[in-house]
C-alpha positions as CSV (number, residue, x, y, z in Angstrom):
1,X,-108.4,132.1,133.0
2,X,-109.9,132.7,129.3
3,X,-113.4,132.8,128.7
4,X,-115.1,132.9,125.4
5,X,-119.1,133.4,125.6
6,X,-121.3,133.1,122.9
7,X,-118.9,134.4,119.9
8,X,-120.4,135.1,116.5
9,X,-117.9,136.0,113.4
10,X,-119.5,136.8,110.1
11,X,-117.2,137.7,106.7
12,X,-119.9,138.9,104.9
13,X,-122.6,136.4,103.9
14,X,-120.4,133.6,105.4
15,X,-120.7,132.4,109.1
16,X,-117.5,131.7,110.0
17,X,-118.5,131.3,114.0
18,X,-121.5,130.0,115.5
19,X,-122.3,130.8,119.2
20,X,-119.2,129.5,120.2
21,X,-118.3,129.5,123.9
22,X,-115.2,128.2,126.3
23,X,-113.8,128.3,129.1
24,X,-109.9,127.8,129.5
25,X,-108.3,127.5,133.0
26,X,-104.9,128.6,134.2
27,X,-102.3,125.8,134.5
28,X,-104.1,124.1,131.7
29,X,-102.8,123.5,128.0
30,X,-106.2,124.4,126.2
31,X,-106.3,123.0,122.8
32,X,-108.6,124.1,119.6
33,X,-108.4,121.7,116.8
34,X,-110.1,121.1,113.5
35,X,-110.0,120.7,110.1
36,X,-108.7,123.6,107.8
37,X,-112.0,126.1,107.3
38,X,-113.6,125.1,110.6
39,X,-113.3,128.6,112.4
40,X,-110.1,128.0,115.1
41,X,-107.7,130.5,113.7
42,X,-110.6,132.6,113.3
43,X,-111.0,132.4,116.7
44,X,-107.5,132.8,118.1
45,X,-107.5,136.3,116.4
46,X,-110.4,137.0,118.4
47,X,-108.9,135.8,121.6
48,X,-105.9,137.8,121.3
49,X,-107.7,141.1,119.9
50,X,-106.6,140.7,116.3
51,X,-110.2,140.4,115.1
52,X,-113.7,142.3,116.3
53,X,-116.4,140.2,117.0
54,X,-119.8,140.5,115.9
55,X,-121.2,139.3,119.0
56,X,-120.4,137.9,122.1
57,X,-117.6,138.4,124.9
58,X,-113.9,137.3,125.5
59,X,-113.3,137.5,129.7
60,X,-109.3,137.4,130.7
61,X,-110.4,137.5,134.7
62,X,-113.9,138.6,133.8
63,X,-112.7,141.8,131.5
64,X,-113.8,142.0,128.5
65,X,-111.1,142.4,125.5
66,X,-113.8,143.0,123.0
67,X,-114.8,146.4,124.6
68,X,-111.5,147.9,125.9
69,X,-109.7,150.3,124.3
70,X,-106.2,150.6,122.3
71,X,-104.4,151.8,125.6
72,X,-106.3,148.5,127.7
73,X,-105.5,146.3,125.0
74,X,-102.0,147.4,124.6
75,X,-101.7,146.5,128.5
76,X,-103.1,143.1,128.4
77,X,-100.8,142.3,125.6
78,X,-98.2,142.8,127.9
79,X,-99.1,139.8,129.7
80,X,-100.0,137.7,126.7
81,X,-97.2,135.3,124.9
82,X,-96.9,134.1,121.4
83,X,-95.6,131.5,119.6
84,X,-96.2,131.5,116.0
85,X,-96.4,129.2,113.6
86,X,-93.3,130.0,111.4
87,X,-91.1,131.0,114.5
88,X,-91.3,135.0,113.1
89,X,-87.6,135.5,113.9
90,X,-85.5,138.2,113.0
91,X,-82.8,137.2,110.6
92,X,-80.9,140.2,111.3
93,X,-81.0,139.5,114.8
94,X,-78.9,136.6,117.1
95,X,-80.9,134.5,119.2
96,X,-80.4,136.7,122.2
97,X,-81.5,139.8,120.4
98,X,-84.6,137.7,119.7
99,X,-85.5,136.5,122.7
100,X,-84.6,140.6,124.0
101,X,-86.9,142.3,122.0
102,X,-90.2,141.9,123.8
103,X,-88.4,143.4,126.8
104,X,-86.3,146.4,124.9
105,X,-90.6,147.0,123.7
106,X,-92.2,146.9,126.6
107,X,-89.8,147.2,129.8
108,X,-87.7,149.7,131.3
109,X,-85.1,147.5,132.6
110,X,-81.3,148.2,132.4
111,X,-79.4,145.8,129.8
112,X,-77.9,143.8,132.3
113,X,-81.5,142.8,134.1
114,X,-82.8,141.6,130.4
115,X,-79.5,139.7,129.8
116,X,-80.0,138.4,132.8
117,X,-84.0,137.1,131.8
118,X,-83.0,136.5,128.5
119,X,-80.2,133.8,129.5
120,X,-83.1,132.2,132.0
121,X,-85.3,131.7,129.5
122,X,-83.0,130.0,126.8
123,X,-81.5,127.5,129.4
124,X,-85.3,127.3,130.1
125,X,-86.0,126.0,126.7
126,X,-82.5,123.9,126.6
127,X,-80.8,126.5,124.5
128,X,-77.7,127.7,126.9
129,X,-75.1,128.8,125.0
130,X,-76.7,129.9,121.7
131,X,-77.1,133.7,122.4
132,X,-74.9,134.4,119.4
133,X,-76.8,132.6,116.7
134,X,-78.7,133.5,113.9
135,X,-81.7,132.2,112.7
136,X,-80.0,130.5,109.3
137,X,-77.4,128.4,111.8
138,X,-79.7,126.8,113.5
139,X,-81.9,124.1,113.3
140,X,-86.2,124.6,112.8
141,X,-86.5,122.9,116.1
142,X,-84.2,125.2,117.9
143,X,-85.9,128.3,116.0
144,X,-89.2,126.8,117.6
145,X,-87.5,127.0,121.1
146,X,-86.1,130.4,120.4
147,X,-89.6,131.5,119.5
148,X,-91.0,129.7,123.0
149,X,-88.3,131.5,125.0
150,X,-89.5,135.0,123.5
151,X,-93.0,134.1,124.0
152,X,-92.1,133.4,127.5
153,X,-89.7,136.7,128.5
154,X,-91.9,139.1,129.9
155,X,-93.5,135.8,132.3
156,X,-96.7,136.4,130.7
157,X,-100.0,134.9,131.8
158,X,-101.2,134.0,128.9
159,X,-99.5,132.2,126.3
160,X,-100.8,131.5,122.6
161,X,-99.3,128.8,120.5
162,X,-100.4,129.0,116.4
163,X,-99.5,125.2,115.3
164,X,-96.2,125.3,116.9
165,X,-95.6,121.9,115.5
166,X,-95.4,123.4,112.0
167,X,-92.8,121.7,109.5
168,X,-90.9,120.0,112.3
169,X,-90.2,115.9,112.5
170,X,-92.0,113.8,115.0
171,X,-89.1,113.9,117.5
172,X,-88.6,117.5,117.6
173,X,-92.7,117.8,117.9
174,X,-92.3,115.7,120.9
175,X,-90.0,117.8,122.6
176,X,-91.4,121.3,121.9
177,X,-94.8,119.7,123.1
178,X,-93.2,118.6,126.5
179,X,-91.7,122.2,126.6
180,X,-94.8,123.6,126.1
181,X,-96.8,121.8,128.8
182,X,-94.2,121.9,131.0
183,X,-93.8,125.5,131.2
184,X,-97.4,125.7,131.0
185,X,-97.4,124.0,134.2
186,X,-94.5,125.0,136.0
187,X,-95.6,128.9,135.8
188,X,-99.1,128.4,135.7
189,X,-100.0,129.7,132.9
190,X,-103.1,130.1,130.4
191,X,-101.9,128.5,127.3
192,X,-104.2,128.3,124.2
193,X,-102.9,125.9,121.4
194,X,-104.3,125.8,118.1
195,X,-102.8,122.4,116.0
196,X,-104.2,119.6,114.2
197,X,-101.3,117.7,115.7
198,X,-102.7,114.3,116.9
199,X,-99.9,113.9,119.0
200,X,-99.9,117.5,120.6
201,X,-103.6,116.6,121.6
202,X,-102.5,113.1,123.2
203,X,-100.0,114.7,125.1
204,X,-100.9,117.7,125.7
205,X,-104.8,118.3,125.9
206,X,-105.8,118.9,128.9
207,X,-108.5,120.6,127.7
208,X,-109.9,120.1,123.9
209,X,-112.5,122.2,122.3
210,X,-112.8,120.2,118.5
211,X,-114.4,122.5,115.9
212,X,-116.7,121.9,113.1
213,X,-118.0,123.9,110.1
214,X,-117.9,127.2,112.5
215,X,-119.2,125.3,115.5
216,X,-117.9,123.4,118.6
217,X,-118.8,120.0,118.2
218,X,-116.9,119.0,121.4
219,X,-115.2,119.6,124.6
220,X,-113.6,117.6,126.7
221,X,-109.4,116.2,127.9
222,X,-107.2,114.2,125.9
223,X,-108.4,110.9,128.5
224,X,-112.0,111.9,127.4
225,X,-111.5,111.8,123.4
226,X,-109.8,108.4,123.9
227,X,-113.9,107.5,124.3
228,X,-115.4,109.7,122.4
229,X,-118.5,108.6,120.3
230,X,-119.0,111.8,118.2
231,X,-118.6,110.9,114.6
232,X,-117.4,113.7,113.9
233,X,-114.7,114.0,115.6
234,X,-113.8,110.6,115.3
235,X,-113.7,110.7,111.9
236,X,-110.8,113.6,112.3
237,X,-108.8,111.8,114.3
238,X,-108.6,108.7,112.6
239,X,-107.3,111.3,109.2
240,X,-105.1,113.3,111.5
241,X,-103.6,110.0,112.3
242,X,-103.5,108.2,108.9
243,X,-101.8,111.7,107.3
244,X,-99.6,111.7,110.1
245,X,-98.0,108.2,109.9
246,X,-97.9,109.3,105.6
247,X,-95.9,112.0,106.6
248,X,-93.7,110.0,108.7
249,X,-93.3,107.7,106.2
250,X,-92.6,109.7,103.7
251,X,-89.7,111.9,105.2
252,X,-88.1,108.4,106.9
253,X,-87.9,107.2,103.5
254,X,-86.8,110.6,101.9
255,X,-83.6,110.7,104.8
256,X,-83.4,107.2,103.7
257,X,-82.4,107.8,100.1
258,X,-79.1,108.0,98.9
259,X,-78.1,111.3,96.6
């Protein structure tokens, strides 16, 4: 369990954060969303320990990441996961090398025992067979799940996911979201996914905190929003949905034409 109390984020003259608090349980898939410039990725860096605060407290179990040191926070990270936006693969590197580098950074084990994780994890993540890959032979859905089985190596509790719908098609979306609430399930983990994706929060919400303008405007689970009367966020979702079905257009019609 994550819990963020009464954050404050300042660049400058700017107020980038505004008292903002949380609290995201274990076996949950906790969503932040909002419109670009409303504070979320902001507050993912703080989350993680990217960022310093300027006041306020970020509890993993009740301790505080905001006052522990570099050798504290270098054990936490241990246990934290991440999947980031653009995949962050190596290109030098196969898949398996990939998905082994977390463990050749921050385990002891012989290469046999991370051969051993590292082949769970892809046929986790419906990748068996692909340990010999590069990045540039395979597809940006499968470099998504490559990413996810990395972020997932070391079993971590925590698990952070920077729009990990990025640049893929609605179908692949669909199926890294499943992934993704699956596992986040399955191991009972503390996931915290920062999208815009209307279709990640349907499916995957089960906690949603909606940001505005530095401030959270509202909290609640994807069967909650459905009802939601906040204007705000109302107003949000029905864009996230109009530029989504664009998009979709758009690229159906693109695969459509003829060279």
């Amino acid at each position: 369990m994550i819990e963020i109390k009464n954050i404050k984020k300042s660049f400058g003259e700017k107020v980038v954060l505004h008292d903002v608090s949380a609290r995201m349980e274990a076996g949950n898939a906790n969503l932040i969303i909002g419109s670009s410039g409303s504070g979320k990725t902001v507050l993912m860096k703080i989350m993680i320990g990217l960022m310093p605060v300027d006041s306020g407290a970020v509890l993993y179990e009740g301790k505080d990441i905001t006052r522990m040191n570099e050798k504290e926070l270098k054990e936490l990270r241990k246990q934290i996961g991440m999947l980031f936006q653009g995949s962050a693969l190596f290109d030098s590197k196969t898949v398996e090398e990939n998905v082994m580098f977390p463990l050749d950074m921050f385990t002891k084990s012989s290469h046999t025992e991370k051969l051993k994780r590292v082949n769970e994890v892809l046929e986790r993540v419906n990748l068996k067979d692909a340990n010999k890959k590069f990045p540039a032979e395979i597809s940006g859905g499968m470099k998504k799940r490559v990413a996810l089985a990395r972020a997932i190596v070391q079993n971590p509790k925590y698990l952070f996911c920077d729009e990990p719908n990025s640049g893929l098609d609605p179908q692949t979306s669909l199926v890294i979201d499943k992934l993704i609430k699956e596992i986040t399930h399955e191991y009972k983990i503390t996931t915290v996914i920062n999208t815009h994706d209307m279709n990640t929060v349907m499916e995957s919400g089960d906690y949603i905190m909606y940001m505005y303008q530095g401030h959270k405007q509202w909290e609640g689970s994807n069967r909650d929003i459905i009802f939601s009367k906040d204007e705000r966020l109302n107003a949000f979702i029905f864009a996230s949905e109009f530029l989504a079905k664009a998009k979709e257009m758009s690229m159906i019609e693109a695969n459509g034409r003829k060279p």
